[in-house]
Structures are given as structure tokens and as C-alpha cells.
C-alpha positions as CSV (number, residue, x, y, z in Angstrom):
1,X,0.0,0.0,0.0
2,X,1.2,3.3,-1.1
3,X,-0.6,5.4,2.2
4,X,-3.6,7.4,3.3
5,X,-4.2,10.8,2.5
6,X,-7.6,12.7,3.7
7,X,-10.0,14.1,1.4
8,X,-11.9,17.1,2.7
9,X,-14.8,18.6,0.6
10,X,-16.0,21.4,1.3
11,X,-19.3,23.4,0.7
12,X,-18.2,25.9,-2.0
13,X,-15.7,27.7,0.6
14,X,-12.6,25.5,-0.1
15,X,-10.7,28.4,-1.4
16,X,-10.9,29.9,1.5
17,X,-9.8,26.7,3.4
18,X,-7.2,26.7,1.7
19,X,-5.8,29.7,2.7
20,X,-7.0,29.7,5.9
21,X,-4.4,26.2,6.4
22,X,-1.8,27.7,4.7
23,X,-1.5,30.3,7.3
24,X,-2.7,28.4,10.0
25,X,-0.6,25.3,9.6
26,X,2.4,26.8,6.8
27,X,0.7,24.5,4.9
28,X,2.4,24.8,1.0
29,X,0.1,24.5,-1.3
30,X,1.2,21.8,-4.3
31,X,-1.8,21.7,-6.6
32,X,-4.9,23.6,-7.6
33,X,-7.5,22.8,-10.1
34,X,-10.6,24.9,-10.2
35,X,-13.9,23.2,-12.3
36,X,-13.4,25.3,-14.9
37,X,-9.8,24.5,-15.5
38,X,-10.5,20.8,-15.9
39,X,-12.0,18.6,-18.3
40,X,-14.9,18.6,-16.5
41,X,-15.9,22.2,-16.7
42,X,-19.4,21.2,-17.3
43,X,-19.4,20.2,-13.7
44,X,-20.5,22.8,-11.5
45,X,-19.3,26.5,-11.1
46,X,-16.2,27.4,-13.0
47,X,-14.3,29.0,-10.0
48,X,-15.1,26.3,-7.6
49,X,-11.8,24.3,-6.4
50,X,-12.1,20.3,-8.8
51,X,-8.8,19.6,-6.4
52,X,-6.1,20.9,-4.5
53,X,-3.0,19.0,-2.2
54,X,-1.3,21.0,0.6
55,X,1.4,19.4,2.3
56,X,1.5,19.9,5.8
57,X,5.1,19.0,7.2
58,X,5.5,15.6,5.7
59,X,2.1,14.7,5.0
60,X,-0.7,15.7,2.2
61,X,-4.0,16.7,2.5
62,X,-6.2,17.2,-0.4
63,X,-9.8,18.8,-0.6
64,X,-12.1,20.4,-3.0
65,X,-15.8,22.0,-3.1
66,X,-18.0,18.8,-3.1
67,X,-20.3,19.3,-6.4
68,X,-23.2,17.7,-5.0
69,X,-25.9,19.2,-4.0
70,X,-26.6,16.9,-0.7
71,X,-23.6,17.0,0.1
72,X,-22.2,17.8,3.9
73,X,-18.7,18.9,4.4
74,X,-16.7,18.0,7.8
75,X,-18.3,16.8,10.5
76,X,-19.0,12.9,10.8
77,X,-17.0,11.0,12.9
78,X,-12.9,11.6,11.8
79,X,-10.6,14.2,13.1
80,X,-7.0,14.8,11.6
81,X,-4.8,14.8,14.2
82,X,-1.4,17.2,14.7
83,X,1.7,15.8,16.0
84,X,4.5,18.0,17.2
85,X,6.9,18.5,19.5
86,X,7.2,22.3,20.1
87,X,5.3,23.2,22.7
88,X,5.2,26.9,21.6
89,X,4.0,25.9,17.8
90,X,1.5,23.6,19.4
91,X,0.0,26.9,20.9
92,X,0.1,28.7,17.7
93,X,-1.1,26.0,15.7
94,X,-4.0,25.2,18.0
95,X,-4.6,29.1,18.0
96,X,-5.0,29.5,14.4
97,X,-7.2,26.3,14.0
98,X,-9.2,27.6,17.1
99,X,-9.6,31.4,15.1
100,X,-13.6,31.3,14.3
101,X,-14.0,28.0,15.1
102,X,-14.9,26.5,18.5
103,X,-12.2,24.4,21.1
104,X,-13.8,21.0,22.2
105,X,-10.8,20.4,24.3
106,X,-8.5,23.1,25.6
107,X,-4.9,22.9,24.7
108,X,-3.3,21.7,28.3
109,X,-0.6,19.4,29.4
110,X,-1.8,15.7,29.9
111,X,-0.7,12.3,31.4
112,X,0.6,11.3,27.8
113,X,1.2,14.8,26.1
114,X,3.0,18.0,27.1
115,X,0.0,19.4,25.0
116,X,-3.4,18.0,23.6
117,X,-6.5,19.5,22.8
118,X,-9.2,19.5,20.5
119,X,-10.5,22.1,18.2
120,X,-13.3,22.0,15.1
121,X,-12.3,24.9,12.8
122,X,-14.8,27.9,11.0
123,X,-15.2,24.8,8.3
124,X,-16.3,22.0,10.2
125,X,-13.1,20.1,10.0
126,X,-12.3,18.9,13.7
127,X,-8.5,18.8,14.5
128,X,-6.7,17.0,17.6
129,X,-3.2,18.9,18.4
130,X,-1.0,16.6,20.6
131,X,2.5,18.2,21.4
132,X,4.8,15.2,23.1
133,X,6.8,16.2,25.4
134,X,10.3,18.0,25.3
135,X,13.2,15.4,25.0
């Protein structure tokens, strides 16, 4: 198996999401594709994101605005989850993630973590932050 990479769509605001993760994580962004850029131009509004991949540290994420009508962006039962080991970026991170959205969790120290918490961003996406401790 060649690994896991999430898929986020959103409702018609992943431009947005994408820069809103580029600042808030220094996320780089490695592709973009809007509908009308695509073969599939036919599919939906022309400005609307067909798919973008960010790379967060040494990992990938990749979203776009979900084209169907029913659809329901974030939320369910997944959360992607953080790992660092700065205490101080932890706090920024979690911050920026936290910045119109709501904290489920506060960032704090924990029997497993020198910081963990738990944060759904202004897009639905929920995020868990864990920061191990200083070696």
C-alpha cells in the first residue's frame, strides 16, 4: 500500500480553506485545479476548487468543493490529528485552527502529552493537536 491521505470537501468555501491552512498550519500548497480548469468544466461552477493537495510537514491533504448538491462537508465521525513536538507551535497551531471556530478540548498538558486539545475549525473540520513532550 502506497498510504492514506484525507479528502476534505467542502461546501463551496474550499478556497478559503485553503488559505485559511496555509496560514494556520504553513501548509504549502502543491496543486490547484478549479472546475473550470478541468475537463470537467461542465461540472459545476467554473471558479469552484475540482482539487487541490497542501502538504503539511510531511504529509498531504487534499480537498475540493464537493459538487453535489446533498452534500455535507466536515463533520462525521474523523478528526485529523497534529503531531509535534514544540510546545510553543502547538500553541500557535491550535490558535489559528481555534480562530472562528470552536475548542472542544483546551490545549493543556496531559498524562501522555505536554499538550493536547481538541478544536473544530470555522469549516467544520475537527483537529486534535498533541505536542509530546520536550526530550
Amino acid at each position: 500500500m502506497l498510504g492514506i491521505s484525507p479528502y476534505i470537501a467542502f461546501r463551496g468555501n474550499c478556497r478559503g480553506a485553503i488559505e485559511f491552512y496555509r496560514s494556520a498550519l504553513d501548509a504549502e500548497v502543491l496543486f490547484t485545479q478549479t472546475v473550470g480548469e478541468s475537463p470537467m468544466s461542465d461540472m459545476g461552477a467554473a471558479g469552484n476548487i475540482m482539487h487541490c493537495t497542501i502538504k503539511v510537514g510531511d504529509s498531504t491533504i487534499m480537498m475540493c468543493d464537493d459538487l453535489r448538491p446533498e452534500s455535507v462537508a466536515g463533520g462525521g465521525n474523523i478528526s485529523l490529528a497534529i503531531g509535534l513536538n514544540d510546545p510553543e507551535r502547538a500553541k500557535h497551531v491550535f490558535g489559528k485552527l481555534a480562530d472562528g471556530g470552536s475548542v472542544v478540548m483546551p490545549l493543556e498538558k496531559t498524562y501522555w502529552a505536554e499538550a493536547f486539545g481538541m478544536v473544530t475549525d470555522k469549516f467544520g473540520v475537527k483537529w486534535m493537536v498533541n505536542c509530546d513532550a520536550p526530550k
